[in-house]
N, C-alpha and C positions, 0 to 999 in steps of 0.2 A: 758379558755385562758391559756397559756402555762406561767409558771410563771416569766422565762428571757422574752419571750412578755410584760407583763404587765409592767417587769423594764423599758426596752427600747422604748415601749408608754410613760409611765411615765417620763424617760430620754429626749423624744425628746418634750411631753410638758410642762420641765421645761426650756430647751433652747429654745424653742416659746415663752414662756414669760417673761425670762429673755434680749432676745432681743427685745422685746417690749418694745412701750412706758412708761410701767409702769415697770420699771427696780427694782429691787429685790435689796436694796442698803445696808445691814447690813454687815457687815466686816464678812469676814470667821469665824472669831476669837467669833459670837456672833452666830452663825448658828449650829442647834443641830445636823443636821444626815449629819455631811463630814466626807471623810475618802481623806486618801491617800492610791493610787495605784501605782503601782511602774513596768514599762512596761522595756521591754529591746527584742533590734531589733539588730540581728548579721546578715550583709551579708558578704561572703569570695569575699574580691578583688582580680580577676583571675591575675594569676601570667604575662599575657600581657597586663596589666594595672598598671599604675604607682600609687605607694600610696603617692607620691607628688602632683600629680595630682589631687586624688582624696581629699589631704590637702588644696591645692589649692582652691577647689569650694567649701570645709567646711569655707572659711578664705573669699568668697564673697557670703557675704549677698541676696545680688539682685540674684544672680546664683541660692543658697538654695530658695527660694522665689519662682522661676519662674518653678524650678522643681517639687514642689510640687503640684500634680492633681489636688488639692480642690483649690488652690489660682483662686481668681478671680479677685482681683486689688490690690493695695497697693500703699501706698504714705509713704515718709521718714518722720518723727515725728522731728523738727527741733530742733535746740539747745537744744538733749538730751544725756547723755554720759552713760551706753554705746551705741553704736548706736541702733535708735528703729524705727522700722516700726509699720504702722497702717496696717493692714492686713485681707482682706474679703476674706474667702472665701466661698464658694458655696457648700452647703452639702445636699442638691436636689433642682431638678428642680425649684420648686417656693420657697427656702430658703436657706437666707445665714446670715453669722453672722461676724461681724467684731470684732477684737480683737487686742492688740499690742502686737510685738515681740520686744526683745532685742538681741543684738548680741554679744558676746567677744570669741575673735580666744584663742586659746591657742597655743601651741608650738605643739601638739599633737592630737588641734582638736578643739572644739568650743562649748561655753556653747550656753544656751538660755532658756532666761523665756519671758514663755506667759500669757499674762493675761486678761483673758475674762468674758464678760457679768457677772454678780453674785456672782461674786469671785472664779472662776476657774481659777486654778494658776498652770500651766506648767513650771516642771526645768526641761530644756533637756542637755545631756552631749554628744557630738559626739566626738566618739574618734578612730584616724586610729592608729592600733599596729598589729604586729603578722599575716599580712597579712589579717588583717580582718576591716569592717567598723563596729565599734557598737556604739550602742547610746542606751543609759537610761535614761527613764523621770520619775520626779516623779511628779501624776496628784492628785490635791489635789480638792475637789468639794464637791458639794449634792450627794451622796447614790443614787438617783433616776437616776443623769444623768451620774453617772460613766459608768454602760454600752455601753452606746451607744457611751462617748466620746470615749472608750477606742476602741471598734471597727472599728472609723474613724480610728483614731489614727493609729492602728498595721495594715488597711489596704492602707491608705495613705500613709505612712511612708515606709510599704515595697514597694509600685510603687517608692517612692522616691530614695530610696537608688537602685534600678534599675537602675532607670534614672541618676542617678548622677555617677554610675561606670560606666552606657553607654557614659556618658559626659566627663567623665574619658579617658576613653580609646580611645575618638576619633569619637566614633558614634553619639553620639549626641542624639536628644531626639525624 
């Protein structure tokens, strides 16, 4: 078997049983093989799209939310600041995994941290400058399931920023 195979087998059955009932409950801070990886997704905003616009759907929560492929439901997590959704999404057919997100706009663009099943911990940074949408995460987890998280990740993430410059400028999704 090919040896990123065996990661990404290994990857996808530590998140089957992380989101199982028998959840994996020791604080990152006590778990021996994490690492942090550190992703970054540049798309250029075409010059007949507004990069107010595109600040705009960085600055609504529900907007980012509904764009992204994988979301399958989500519900508002009440009386939290800063604002925080419960968030499932679908990452095949018969599996999905829910996780919370945080939300805070910036002047320039919007952070967000996710935080899912076993202490996989998402800081995202989206940021519109220079005619361009980027955003930098940095995914802190198990060794075994970084691969696989990281290829949802940089292939959902680019449908996203798609979608959200098509949403931008008018197209829709």
């Amino acid at each position: 078997m090919h040896f990123l195979s065996v990661f990404t087998v290994a990857g996808i059955f530590c998140l089957l049983m992380q989101t199982s009932n028998a959840h994996y409950s020791a604080p990152l801070s006590r778990r021996i093989l994490t690492k942090t990886i550190h992703i970054v997704i540049n798309t250029p905003i075409p010059t007949n799209v507004s990069c107010a616009n595109v600040l705009a759907i960085l600055h609504s929560p529900v907007k980012m939310i509904l764009l992204n492929p994988l979301v399958k439901s989500y519900t508002l997590v009440p009386n939290v600041t800063p604002i925080t959704y419960s968030i499932t999404d679908k990452l095949f057919t018969f599996f999905s995994t829910t996780y919370t997100a945080s939300f805070t706009n910036r002047a320039d663009g919007m952070d967000t941290v996710s935080s899912a099943a076993g202490g996989l911990l998402l800081d995202g940074h989206w940021t519109v400058a220079h005619g361009m949408l980027m955003e930098e995460i940095d995914v802190t987890g198990d060794v075994l399931e970084l691969p696989f998280v990281e290829g949802e990740i940089e292939s959902s993430h680019q449908q996203l920023h798609t979608a959200l410059i098509a949403e931008a400028g008018g197209g829709g999704t």
